[in-house]
mmCIF file of the N, C-alpha and C atoms, coordinates in Angstrom:
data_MODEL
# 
_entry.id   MODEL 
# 
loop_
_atom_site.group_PDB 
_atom_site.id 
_atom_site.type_symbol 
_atom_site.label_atom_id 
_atom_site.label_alt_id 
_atom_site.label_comp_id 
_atom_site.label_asym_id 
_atom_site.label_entity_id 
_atom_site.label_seq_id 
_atom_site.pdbx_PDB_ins_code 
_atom_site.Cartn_x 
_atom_site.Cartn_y 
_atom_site.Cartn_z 
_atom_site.occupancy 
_atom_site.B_iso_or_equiv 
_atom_site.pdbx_formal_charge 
_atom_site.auth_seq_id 
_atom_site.auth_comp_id 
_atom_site.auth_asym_id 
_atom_site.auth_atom_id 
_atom_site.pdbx_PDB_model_num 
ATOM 1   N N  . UNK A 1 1  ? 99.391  101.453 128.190 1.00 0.00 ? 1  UNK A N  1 
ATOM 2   C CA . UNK A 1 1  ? 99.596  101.038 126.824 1.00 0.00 ? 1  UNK A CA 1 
ATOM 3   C C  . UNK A 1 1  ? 98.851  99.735  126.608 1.00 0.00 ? 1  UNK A C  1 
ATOM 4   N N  . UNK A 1 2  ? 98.063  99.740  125.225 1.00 0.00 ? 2  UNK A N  1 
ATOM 5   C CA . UNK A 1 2  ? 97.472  98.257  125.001 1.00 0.00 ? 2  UNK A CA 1 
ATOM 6   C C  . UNK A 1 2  ? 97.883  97.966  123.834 1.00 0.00 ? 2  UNK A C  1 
ATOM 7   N N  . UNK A 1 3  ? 96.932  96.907  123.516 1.00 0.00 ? 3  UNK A N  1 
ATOM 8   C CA . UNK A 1 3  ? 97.566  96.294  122.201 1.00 0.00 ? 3  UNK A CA 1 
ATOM 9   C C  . UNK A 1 3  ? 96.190  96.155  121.356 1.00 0.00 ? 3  UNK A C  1 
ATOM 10  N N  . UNK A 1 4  ? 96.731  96.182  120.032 1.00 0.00 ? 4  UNK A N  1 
ATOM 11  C CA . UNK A 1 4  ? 95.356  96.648  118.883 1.00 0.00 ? 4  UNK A CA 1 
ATOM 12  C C  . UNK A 1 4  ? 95.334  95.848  117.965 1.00 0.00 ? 4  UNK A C  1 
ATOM 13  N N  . UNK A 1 5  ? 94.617  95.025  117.820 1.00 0.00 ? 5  UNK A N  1 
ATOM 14  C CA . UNK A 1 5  ? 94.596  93.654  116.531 1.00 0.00 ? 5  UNK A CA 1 
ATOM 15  C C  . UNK A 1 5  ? 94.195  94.684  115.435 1.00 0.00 ? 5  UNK A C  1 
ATOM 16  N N  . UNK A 1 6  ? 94.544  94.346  114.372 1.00 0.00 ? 6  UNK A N  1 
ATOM 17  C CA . UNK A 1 6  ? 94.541  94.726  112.973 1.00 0.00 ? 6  UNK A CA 1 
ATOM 18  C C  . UNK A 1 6  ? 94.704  93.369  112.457 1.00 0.00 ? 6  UNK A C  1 
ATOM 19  N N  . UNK A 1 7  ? 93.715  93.143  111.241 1.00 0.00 ? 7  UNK A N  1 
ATOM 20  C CA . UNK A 1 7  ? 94.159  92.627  110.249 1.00 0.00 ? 7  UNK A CA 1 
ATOM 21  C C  . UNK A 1 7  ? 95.659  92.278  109.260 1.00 0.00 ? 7  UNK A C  1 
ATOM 22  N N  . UNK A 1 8  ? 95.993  91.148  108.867 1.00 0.00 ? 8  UNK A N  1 
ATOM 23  C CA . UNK A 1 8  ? 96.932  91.438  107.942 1.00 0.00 ? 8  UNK A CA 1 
ATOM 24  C C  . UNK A 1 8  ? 97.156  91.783  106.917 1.00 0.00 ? 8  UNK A C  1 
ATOM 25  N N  . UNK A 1 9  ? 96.555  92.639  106.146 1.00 0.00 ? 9  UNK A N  1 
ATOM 26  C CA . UNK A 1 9  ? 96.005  93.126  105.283 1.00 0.00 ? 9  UNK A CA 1 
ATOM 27  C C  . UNK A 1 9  ? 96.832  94.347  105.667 1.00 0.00 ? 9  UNK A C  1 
ATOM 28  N N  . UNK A 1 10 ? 95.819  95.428  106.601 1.00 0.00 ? 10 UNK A N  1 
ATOM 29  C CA . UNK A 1 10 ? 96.345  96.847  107.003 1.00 0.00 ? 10 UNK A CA 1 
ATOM 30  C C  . UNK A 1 10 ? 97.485  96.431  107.410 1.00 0.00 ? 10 UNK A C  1 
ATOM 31  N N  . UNK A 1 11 ? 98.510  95.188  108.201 1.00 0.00 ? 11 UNK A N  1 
ATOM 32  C CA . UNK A 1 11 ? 99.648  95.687  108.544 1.00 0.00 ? 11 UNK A CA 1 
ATOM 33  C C  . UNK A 1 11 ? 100.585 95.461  107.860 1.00 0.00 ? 11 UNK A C  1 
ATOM 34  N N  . UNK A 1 12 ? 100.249 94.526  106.645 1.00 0.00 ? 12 UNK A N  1 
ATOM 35  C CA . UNK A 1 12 ? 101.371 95.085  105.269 1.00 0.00 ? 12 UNK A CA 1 
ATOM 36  C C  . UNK A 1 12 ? 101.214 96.539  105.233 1.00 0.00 ? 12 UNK A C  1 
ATOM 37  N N  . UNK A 1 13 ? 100.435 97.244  104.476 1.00 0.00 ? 13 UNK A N  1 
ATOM 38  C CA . UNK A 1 13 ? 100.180 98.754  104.513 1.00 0.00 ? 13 UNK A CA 1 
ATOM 39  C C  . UNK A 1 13 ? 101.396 98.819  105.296 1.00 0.00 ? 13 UNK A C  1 
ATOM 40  N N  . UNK A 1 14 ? 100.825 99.139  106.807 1.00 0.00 ? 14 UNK A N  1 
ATOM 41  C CA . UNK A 1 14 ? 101.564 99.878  107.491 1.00 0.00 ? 14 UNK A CA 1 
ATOM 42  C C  . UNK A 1 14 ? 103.194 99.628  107.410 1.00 0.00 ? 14 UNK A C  1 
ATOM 43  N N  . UNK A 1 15 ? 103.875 98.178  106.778 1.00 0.00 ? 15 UNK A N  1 
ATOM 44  C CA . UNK A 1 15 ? 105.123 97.615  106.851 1.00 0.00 ? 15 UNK A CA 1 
ATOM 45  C C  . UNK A 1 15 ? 105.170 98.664  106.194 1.00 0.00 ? 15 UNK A C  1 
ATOM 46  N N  . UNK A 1 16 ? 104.585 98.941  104.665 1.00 0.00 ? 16 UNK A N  1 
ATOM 47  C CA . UNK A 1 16 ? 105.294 99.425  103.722 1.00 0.00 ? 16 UNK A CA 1 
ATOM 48  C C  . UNK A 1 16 ? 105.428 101.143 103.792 1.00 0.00 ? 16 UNK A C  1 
ATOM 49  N N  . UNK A 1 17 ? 104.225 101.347 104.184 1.00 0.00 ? 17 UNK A N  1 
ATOM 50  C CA . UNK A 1 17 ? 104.065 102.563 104.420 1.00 0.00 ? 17 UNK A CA 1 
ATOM 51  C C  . UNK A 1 17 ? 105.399 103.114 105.507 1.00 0.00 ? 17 UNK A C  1 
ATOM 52  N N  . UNK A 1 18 ? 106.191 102.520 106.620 1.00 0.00 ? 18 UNK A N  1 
ATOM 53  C CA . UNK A 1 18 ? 106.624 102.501 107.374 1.00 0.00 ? 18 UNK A CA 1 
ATOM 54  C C  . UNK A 1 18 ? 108.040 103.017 107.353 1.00 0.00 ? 18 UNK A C  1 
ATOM 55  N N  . UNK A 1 19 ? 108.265 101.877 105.856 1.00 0.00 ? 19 UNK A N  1 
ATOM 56  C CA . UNK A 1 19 ? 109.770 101.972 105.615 1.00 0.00 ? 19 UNK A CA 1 
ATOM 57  C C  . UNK A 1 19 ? 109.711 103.382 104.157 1.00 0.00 ? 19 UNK A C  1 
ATOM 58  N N  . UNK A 1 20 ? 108.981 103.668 103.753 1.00 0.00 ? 20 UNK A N  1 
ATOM 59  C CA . UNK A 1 20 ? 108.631 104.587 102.777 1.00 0.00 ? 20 UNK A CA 1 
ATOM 60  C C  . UNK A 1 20 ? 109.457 106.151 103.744 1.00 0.00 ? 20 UNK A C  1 
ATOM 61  N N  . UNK A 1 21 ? 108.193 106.165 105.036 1.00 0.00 ? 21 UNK A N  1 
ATOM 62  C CA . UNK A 1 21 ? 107.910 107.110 105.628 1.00 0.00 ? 21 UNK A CA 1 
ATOM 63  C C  . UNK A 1 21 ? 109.536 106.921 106.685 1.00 0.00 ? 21 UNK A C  1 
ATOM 64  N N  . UNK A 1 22 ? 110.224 106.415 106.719 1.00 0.00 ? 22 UNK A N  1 
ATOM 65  C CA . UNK A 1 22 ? 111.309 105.843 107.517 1.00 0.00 ? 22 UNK A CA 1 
ATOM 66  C C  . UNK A 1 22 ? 111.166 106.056 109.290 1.00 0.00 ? 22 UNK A C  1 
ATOM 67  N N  . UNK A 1 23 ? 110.101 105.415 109.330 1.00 0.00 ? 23 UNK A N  1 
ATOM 68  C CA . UNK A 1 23 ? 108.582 105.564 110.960 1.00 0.00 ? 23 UNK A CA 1 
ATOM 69  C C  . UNK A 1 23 ? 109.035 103.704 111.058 1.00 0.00 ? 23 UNK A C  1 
ATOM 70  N N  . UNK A 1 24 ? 109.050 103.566 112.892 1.00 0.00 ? 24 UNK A N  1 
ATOM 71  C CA . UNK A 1 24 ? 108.221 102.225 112.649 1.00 0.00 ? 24 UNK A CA 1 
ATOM 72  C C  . UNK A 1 24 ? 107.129 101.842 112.192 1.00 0.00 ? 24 UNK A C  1 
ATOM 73  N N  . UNK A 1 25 ? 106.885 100.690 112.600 1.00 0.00 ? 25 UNK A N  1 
ATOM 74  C CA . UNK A 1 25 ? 105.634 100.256 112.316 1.00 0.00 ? 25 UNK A CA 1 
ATOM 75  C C  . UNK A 1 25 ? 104.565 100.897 113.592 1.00 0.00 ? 25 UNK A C  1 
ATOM 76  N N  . UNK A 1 26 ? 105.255 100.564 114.322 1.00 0.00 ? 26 UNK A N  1 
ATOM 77  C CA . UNK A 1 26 ? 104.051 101.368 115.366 1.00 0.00 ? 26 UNK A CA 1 
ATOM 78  C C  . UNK A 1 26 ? 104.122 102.810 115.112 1.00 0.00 ? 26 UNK A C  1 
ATOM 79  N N  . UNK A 1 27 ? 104.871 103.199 115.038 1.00 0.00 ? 27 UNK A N  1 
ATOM 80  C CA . UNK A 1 27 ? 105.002 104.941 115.027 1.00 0.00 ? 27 UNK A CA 1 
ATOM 81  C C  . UNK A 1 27 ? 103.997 105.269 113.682 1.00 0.00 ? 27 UNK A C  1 
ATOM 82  N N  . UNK A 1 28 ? 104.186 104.606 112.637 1.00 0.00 ? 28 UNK A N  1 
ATOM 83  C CA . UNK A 1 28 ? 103.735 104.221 111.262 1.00 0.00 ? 28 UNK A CA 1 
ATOM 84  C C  . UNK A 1 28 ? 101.995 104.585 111.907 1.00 0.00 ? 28 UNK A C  1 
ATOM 85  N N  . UNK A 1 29 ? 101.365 103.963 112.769 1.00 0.00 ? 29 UNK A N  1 
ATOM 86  C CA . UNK A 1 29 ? 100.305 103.291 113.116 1.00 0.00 ? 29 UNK A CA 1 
ATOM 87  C C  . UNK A 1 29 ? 99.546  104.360 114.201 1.00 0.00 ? 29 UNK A C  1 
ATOM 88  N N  . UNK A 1 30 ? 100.502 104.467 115.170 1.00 0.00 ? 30 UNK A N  1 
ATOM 89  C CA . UNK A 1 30 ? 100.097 106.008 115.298 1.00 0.00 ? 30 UNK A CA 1 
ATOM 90  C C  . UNK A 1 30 ? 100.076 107.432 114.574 1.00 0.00 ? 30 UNK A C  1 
ATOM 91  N N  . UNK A 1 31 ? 100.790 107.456 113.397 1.00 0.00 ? 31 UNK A N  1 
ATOM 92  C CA . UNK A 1 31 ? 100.895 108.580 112.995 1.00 0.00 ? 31 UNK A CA 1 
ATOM 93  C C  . UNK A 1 31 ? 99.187  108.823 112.161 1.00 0.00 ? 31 UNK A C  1 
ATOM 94  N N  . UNK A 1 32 ? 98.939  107.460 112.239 1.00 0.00 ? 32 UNK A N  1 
ATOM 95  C CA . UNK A 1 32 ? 97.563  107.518 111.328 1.00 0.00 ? 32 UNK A CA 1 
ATOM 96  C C  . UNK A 1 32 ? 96.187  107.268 112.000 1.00 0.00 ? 32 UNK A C  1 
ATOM 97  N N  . UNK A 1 33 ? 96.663  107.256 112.806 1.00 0.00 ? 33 UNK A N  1 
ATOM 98  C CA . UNK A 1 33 ? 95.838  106.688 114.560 1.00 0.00 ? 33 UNK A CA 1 
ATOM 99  C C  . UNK A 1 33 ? 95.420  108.368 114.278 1.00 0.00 ? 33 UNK A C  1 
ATOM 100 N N  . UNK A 1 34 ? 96.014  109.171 114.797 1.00 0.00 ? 34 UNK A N  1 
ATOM 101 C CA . UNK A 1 34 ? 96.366  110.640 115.533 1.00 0.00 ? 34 UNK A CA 1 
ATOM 102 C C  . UNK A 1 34 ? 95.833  111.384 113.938 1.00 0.00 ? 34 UNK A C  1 
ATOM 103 N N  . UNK A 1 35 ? 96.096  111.349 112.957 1.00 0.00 ? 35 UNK A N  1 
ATOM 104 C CA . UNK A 1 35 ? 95.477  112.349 111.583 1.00 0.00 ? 35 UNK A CA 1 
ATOM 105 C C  . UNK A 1 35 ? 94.221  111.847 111.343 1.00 0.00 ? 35 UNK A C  1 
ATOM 106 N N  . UNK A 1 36 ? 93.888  110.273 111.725 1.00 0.00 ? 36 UNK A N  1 
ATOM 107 C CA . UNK A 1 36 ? 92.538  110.579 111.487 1.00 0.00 ? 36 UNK A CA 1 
ATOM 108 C C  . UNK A 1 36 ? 91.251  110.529 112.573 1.00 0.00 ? 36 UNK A C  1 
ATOM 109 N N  . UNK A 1 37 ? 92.119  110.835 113.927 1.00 0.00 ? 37 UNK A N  1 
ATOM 110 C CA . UNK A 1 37 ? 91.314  111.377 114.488 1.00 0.00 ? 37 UNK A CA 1 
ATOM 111 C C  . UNK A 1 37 ? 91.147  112.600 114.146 1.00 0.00 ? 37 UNK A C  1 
ATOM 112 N N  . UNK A 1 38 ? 91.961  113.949 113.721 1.00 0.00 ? 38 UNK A N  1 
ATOM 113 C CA . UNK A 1 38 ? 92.078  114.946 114.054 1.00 0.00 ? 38 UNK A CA 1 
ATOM 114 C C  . UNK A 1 38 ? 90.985  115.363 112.701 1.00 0.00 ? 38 UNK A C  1 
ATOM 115 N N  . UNK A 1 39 ? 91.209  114.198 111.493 1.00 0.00 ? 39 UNK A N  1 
ATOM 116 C CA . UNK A 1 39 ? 90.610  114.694 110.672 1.00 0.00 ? 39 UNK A CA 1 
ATOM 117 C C  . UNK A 1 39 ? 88.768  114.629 110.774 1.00 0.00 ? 39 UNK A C  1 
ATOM 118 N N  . UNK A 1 40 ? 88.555  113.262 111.502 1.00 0.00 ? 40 UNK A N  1 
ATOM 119 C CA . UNK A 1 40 ? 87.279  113.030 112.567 1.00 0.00 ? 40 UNK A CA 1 
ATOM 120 C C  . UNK A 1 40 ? 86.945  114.246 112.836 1.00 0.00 ? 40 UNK A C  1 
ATOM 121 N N  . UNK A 1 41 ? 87.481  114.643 113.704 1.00 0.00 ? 41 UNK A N  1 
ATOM 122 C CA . UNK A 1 41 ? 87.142  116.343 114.372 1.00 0.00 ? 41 UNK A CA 1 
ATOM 123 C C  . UNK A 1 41 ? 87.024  117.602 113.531 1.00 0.00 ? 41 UNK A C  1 
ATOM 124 N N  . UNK A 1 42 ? 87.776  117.302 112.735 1.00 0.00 ? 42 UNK A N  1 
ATOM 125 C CA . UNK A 1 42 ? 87.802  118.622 111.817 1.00 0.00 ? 42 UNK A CA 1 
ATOM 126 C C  . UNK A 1 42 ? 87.736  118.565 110.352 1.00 0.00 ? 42 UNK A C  1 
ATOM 127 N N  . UNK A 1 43 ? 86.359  117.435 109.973 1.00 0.00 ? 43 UNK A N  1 
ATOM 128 C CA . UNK A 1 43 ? 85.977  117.446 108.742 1.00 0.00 ? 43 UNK A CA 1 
ATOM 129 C C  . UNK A 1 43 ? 85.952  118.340 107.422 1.00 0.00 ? 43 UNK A C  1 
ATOM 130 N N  . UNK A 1 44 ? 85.782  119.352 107.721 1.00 0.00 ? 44 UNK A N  1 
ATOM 131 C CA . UNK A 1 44 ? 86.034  120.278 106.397 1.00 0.00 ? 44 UNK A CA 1 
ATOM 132 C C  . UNK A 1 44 ? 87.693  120.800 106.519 1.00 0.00 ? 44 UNK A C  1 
ATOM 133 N N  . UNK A 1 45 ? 88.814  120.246 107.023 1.00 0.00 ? 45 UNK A N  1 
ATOM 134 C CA . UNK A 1 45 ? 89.936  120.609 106.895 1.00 0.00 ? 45 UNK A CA 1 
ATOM 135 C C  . UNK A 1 45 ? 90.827  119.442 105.650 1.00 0.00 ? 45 UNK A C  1 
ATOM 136 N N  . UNK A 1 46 ? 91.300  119.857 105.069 1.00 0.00 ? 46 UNK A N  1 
ATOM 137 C CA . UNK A 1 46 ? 92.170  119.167 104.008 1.00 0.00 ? 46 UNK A CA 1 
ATOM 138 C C  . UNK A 1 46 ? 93.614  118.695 105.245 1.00 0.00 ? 46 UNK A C  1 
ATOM 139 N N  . UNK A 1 47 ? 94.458  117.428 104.402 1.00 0.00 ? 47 UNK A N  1 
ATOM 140 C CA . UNK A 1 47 ? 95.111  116.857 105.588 1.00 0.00 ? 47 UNK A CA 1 
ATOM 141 C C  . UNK A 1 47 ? 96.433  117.866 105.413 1.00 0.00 ? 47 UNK A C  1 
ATOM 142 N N  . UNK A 1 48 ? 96.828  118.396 104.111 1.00 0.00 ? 48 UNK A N  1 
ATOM 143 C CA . UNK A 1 48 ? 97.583  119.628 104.250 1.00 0.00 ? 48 UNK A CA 1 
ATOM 144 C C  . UNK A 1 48 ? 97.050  121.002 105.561 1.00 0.00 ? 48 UNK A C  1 
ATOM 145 N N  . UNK A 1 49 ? 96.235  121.094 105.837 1.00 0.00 ? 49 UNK A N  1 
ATOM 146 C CA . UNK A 1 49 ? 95.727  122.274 106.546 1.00 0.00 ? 49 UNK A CA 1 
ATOM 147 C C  . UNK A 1 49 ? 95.973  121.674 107.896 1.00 0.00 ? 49 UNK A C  1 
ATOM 148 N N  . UNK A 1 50 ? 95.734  120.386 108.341 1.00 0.00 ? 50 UNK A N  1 
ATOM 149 C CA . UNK A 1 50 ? 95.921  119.569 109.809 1.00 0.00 ? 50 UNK A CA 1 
ATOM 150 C C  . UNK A 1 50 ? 97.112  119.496 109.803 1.00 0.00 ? 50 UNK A C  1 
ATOM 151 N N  . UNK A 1 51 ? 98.229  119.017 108.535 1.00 0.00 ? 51 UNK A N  1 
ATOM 152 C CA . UNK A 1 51 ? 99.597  118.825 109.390 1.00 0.00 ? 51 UNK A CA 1 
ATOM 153 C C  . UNK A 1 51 ? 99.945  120.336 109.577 1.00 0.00 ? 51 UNK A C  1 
ATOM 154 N N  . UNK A 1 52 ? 99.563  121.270 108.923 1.00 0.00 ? 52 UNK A N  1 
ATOM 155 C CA . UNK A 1 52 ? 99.971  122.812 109.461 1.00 0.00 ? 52 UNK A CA 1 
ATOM 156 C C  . UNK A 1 52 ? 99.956  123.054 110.533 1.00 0.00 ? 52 UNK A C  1 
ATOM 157 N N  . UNK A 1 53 ? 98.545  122.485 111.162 1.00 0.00 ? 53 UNK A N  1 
ATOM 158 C CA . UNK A 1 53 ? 98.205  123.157 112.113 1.00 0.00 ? 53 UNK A CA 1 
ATOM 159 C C  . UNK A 1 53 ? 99.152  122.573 113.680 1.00 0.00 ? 53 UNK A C  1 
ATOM 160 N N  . UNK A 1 54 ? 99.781  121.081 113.306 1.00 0.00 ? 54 UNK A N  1 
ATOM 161 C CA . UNK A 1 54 ? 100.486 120.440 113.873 1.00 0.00 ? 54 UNK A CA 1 
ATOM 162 C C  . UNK A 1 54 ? 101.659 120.748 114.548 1.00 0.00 ? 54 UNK A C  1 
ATOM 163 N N  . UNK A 1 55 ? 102.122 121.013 112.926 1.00 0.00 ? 55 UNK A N  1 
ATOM 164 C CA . UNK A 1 55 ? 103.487 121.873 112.855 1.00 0.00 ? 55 UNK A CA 1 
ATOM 165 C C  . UNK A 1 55 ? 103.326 123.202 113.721 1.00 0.00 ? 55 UNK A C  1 
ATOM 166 N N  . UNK A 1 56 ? 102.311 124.029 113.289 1.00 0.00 ? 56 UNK A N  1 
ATOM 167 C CA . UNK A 1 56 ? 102.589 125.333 114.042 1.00 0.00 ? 56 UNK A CA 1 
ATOM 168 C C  . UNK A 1 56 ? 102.466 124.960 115.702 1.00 0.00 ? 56 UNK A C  1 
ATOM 169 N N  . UNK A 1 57 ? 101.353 123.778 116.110 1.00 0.00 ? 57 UNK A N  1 
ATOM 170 C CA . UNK A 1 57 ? 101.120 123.618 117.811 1.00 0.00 ? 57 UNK A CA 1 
ATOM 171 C C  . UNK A 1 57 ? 102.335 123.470 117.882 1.00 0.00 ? 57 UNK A C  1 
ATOM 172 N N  . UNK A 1 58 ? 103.268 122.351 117.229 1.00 0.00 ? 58 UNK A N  1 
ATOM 173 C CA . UNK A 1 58 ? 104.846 121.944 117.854 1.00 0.00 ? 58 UNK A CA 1 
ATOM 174 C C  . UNK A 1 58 ? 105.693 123.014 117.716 1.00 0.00 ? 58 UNK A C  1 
ATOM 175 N N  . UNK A 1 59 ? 105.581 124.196 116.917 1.00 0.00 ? 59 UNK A N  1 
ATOM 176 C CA . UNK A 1 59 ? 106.368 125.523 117.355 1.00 0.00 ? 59 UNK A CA 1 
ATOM 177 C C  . UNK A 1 59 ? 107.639 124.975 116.333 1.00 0.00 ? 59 UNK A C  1 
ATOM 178 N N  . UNK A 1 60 ? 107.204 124.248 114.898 1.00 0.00 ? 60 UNK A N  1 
ATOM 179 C CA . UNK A 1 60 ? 108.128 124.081 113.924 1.00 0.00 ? 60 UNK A CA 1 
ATOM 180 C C  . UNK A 1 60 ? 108.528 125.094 113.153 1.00 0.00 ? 60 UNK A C  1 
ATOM 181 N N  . UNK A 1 61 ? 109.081 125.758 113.017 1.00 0.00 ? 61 UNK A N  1 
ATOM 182 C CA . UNK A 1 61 ? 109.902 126.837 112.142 1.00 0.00 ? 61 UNK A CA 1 
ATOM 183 C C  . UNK A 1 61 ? 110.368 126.338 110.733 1.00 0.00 ? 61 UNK A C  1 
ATOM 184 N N  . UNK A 1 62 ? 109.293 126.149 110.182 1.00 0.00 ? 62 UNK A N  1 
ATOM 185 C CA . UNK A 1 62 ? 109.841 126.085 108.558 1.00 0.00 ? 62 UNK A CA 1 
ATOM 186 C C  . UNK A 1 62 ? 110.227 127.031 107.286 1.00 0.00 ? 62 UNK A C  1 
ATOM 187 N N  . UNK A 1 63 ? 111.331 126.627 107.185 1.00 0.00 ? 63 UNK A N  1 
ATOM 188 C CA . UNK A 1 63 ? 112.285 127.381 105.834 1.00 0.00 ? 63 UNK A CA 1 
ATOM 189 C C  . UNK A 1 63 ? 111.398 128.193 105.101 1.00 0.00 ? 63 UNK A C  1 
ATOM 190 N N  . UNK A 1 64 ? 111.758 129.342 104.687 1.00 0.00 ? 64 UNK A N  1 
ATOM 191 C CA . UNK A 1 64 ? 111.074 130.016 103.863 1.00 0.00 ? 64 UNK A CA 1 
ATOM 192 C C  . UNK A 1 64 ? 109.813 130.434 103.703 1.00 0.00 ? 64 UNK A C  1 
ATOM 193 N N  . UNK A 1 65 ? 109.576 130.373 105.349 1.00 0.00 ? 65 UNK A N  1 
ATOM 194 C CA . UNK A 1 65 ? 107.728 130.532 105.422 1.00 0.00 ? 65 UNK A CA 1 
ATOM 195 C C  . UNK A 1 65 ? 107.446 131.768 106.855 1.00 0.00 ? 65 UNK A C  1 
ATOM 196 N N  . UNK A 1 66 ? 107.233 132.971 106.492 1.00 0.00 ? 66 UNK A N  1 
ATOM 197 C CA . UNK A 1 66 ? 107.498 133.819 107.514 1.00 0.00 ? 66 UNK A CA 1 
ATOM 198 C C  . UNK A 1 66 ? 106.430 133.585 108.827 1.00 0.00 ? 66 UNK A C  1 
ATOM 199 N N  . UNK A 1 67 ? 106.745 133.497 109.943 1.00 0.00 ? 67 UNK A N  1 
ATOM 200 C CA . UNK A 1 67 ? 105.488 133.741 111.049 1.00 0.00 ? 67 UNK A CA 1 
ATOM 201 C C  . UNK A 1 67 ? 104.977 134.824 111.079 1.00 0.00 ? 67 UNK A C  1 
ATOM 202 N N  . UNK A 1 68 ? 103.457 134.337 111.555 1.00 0.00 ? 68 UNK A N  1 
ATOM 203 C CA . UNK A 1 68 ? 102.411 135.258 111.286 1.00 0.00 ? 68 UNK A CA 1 
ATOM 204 C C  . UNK A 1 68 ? 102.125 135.878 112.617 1.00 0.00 ? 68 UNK A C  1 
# 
């Protein structure tokens, strides 16, 4: 584990974003760490289509949505 200077600028963001999202701040920080790598990688995907694809790797079973 290391440690990542950010500006104070982005880590208001992330305060607020944090308590919005009810995430720490670090969790806050990875969660955006991790989507935009994924979105890096997979440029023509919308960020609706990446958390899908998330959800389905973690084997989430969501309400009202039949498996395929």
């Amino acid at each position: 584990m290391g440690i990542v200077k950010i500006g104070d600028d982005l880590h208001e963001e992330l305060r607020k974003a944090s308590s919005v999202m009810c995430r720490s701040i670090n969790a806050q920080a990875e969660f955006w760490i991790k989507v935009g790598m994924l979105a890096e990688a997979h440029p023509t995907l919308p960020f609706t289509e990446i958390m899908a694809r998330q959800l389905k790797h973690a084997d989430v079973q969501l309400p009202g949505i039949n498996a395929a």
